[in-house]
N, C-alpha and C positions, 0 to 999 in steps of 0.2 A: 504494500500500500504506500502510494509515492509519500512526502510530505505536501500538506495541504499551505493555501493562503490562510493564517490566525485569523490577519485584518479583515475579508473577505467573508468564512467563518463566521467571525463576529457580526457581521454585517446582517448576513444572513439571517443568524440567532433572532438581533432583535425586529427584524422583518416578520417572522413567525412566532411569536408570542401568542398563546393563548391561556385563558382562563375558562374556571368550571362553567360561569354563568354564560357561556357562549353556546352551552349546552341543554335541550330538552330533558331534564331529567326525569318528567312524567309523561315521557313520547310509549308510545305502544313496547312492547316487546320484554318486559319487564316477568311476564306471566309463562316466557319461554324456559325458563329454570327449571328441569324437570325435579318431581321430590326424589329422586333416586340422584340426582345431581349434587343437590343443594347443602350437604354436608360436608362433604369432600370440598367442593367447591369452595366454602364461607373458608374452610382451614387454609386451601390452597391460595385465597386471596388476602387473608390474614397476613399469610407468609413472604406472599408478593409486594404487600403496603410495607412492612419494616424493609426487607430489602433493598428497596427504592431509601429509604430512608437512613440505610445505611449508609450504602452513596452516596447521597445529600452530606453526611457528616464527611466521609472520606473528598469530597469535592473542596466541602468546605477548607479542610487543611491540608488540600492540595495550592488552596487560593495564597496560603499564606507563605508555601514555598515558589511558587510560581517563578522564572527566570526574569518574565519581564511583565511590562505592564498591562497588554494586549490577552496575553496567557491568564492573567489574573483577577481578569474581569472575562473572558468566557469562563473558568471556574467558579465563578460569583452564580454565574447567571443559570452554570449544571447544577451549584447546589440548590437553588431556587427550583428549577425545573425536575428536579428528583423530588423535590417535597410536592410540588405539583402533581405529577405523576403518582403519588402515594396519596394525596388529596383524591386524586378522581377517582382510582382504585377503592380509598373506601365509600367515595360517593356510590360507585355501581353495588358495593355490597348493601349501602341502606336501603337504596332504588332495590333490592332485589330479597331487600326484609329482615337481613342476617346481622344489625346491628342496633339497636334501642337507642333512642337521642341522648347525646353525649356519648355514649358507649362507643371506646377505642380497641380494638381488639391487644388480648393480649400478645406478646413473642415470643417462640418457642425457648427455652433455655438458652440454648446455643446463642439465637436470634442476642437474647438479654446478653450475655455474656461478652458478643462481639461488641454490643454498643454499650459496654462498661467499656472492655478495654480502648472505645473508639473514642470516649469521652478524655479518661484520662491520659493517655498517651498518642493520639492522632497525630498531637500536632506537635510532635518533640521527633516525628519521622520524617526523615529525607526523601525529598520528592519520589524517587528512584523507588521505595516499597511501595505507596501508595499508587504510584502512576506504571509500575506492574502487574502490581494485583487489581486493580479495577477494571481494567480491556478483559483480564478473564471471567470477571462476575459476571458483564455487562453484555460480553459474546456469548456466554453458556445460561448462568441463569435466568437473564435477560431475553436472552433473544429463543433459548428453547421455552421459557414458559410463557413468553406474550406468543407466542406462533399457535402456541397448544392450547392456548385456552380460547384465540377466534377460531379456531378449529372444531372447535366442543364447544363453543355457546353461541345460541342461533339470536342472541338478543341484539339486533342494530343497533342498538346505539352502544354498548357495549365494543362492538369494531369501528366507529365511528371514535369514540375517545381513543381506543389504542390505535387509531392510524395516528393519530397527532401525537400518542407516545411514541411511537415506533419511528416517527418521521423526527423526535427530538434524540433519541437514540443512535441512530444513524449518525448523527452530526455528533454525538460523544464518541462511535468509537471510533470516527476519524479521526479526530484529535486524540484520543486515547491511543491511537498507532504510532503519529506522529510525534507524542511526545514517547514512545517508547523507543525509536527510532533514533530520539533528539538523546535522548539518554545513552546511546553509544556511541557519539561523539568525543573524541579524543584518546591516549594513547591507551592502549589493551591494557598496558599496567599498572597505568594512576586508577583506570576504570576498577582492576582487580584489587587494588588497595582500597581504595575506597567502600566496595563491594565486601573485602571481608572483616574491616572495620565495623560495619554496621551489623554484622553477623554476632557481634561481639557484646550486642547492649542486650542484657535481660529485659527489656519491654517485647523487643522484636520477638526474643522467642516466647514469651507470654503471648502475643497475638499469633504466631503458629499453635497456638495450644487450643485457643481459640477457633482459629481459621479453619483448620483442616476435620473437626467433630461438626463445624456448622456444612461444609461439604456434602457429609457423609449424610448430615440428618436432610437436609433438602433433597438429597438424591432419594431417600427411601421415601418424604413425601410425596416428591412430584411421581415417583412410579407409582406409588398406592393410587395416585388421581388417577390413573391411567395413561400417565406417556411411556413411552416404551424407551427402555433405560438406555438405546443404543443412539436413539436421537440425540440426547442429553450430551452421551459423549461424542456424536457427530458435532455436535456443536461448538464443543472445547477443542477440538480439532483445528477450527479455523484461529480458534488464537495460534498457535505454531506456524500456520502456513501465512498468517497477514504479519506477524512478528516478525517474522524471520526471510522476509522479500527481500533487503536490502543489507548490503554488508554492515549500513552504521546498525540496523537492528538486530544482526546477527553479533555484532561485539558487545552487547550489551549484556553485563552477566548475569543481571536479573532475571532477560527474557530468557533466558537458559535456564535458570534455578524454575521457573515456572512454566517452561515448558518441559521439566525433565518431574515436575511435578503432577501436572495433565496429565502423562503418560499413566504414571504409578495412578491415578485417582481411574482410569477409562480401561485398566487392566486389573480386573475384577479376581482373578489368579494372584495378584501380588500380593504380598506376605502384609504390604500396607494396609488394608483394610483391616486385618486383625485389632492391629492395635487403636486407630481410629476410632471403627465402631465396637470398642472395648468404652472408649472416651466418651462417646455417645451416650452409651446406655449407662456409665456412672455419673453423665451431669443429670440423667433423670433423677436422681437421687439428692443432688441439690437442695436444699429447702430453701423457698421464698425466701423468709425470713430472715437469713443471711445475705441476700443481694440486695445492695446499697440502693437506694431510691433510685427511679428513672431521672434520668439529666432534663434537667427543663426544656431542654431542645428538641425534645421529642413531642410537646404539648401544640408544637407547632404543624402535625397532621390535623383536619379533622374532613368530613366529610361536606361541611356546610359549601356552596357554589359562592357567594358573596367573601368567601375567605383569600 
């Protein structure tokens, strides 16, 4: 994937701005939810609104490492647009009854877990983890669960709000290439210094402890919904083949740490899962009660159109 124009980009972005109220939210098609759906469904959209919201957070302290000024106002404007995108998503689930006024869905453990360590430590990471790890979120669990869910839900306006997500998406992971591309710029061995320098802070592996069980657990819900687990990893696929087009993105030694990671996660053989989904099944065990209050920044979802 070439490098794009920022300036250009940007231009674009706020050319295409939309909001919830632009939207019929009591247009017909609402009663197309079959009840054999409707369970799965409400969990699978639960999970889809904090992950957007994830990346909201991760967007947001990507803005503050940003190289220049241009980069750092389109990151303003994805963390904006992820919370957007997690607004409409629970708009469809009130539109479709699965949520009581004011009622925010909870996040699954893992979900909670990531957005503690995304609170306290996001923004002490160098561009380089965060603008790695988000092209993979954003290609695989983004782009296989918005495909799969207009696939399986016959309600229009429901494909109507994800064409305007999907059409803000598109313009993250071009910029999420290029800045991964922009990230192997200069020499293989400052690059590799740097690279195992950061390997070295106990945050970083606190949020692999994090990362890799929240993986595991989206992968066993999105297949209970019913997509078929080989999509999933068709789709982490194309992070490796868009990452790895050009030489600056191939010197990059992140896009290497996370594409030798996609492998081990889509090769269901690997000894990796073991211990994983070991990690999985001991945060169910978690109690509430020990995890620190939600960040205030989460209070910034809601369902209402006027928001």
């Amino acid at each position: 994937m070439p490098l794009i124009d920022l300036e250009k980009t940007l231009a674009r972005m706020k050319a295409s701005q939309w909001a919830l109220a632009d939207f019929d939210w009591d247009a017909p098609g609402a009663d197309k939810i079959t009840p054999e759906q409707w369970p799965k469904l409400k969990a699978f959209m639960a999970d889809l609104t904090w992950i957007e919201h994830v990346g909201a957070r991760g967007f947001a302290a990507m803005a503050k490492k940003a190289p220049n000024d241009t980069l750092k106002e389109i990151y303003t404007y994805f963390h904006a647009e992820e919370q957007r995108h997690a607004n409409a998503e629970l708009a469809l689930m009130k539109r479709w009854g699965m949520l009581e006024d004011g009622e925010v869905p909870e996040p699954n453990i893992n979900l909670r877990l990531v957005i503690e360590w995304l609170d306290k430590y996001s923004d002490d990471m160098p561009i380089e983890v965060l603008g790695s790890v988000i092209p993979v979120l954003e290609i695989t669990l983004d782009g296989a669960l918005c495909k799969f869910l207009l696939d399986t839900v016959d309600d229009p306006l429901c494909h109507e709000v994800f064409k305007r997500i999907n059409d803000d998406e598109a313009r993250h992971l071009g910029v999420d290439f290029h800045v991964l591309e922009m990230l192997g710029h200069g020499k293989s061995y400052q690059l590799a210094l740097k690279f195992m320098g950061t390997w070295m802070s106990p945050k970083l592996f606190l949020g692999v402890l994090t990362y890799f069980p929240l993986l595991n657990r989206m992968r066993d819900n999105i297949v209970a919904m019913g997509l078929p687990e080989q999509k999933l990893y068709d789709s982490m696929k194309k992070f490796e083949r868009f990452g790895g087009q050009t030489p600056e993105g191939r010197r990059n030694p992140w896009y290497h740490t996370m594409r030798f990671h996609a492998r081990m996660v889509i090769n269901r053989k690997s000894f990796y899962h073991k211990p994983v989904d070991a990690l999985v099944k001991a945060s169910n065990y978690i109690p509430k009660s020990v995890l620190p209050e939600m960040p205030t920044w989460v209070t910034k979802i809601t369902w209402r159109p006027h928001a």
